[in-house]
C-alpha positions in Angstrom: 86.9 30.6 115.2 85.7 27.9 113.6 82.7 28.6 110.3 79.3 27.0 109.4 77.0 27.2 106.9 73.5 26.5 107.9 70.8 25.3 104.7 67.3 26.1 105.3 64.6 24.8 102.2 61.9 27.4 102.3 58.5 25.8 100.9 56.4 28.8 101.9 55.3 31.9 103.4 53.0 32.0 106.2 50.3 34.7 106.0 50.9 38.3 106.3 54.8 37.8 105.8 56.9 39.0 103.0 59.5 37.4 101.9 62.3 39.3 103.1 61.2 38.5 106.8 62.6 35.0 105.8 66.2 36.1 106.3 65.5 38.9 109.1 64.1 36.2 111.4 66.8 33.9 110.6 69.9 36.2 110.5 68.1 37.9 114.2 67.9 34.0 115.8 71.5 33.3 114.7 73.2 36.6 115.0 71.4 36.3 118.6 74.5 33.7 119.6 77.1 34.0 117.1 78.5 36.4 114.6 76.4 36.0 111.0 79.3 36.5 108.3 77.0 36.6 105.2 73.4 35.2 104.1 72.5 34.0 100.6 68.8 33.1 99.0 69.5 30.1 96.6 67.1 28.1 94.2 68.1 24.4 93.9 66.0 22.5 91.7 62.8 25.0 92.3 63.2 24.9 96.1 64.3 28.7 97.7 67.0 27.7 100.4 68.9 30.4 102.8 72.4 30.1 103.8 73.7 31.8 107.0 77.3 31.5 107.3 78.1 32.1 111.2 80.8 31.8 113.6 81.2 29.8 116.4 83.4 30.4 119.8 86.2 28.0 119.7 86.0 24.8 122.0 86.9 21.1 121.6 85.4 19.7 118.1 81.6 18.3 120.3 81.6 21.7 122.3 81.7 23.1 118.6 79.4 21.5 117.2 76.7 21.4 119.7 76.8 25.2 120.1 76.2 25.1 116.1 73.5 22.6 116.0 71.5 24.4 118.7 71.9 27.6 117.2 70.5 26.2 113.7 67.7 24.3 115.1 66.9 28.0 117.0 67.3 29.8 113.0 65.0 26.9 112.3 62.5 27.6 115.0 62.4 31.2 114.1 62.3 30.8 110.3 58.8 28.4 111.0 57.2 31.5 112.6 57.0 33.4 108.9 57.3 30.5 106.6 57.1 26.7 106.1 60.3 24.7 105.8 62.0 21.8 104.3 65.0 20.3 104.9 67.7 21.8 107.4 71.3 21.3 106.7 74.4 22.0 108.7 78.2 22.2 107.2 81.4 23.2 109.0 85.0 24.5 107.0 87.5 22.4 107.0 90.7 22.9 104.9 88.5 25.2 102.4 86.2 22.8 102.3 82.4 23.1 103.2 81.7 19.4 105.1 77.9 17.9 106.4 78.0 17.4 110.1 75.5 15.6 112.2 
């Protein structure tokens, strides 16, 4: 099955969230339609970013990465609901390494 990362920036919470409802909402949209291998809270240059590593049902290369896409625009749409974003980011494994895709 093939692996992605999605990268969430995190510029905020909304009111009456803590922070740990961050990772809950996104690991709940995600782990909704794929299996969530491991999460991860990075700071990169100041900025708090979330990584979800997930799995997706294997397909042809565009089935892949459509079901992917959708599925981190969904983490995205969840994570707005408790905090303010940044930049969204979305990488697939190939050969042991972790690529951008569209």
């Amino acid at each position: 099955m093939p692996s992605y990362r999605a990268v969430l920036q995190i510029t905020g919470l909304r009111p009456g969230n803590p922070p740990e409802r961050v990772m809950e909402a996104a690991a709940e949209a995600l782990g909704s339609r794929h299996l969530v291998e491991a999460t991860q809270l990075n700071v990169v240059r100041g900025v708090p970013e979330i990584t979800l590593r997930f799995l997706v049902e294997a397909a042809n290369d565009d089935d892949e990465l459509a079901a992917a896409r959708e599925s981190a625009f969904a983490m995205h749409d969840a994570v707005e609901d408790v905090a303010t974003t940044g930049r969204l980011r979305l990488l697939r494994q190939r050969r042991g390494k972790w690529v951008p895709v569209g």
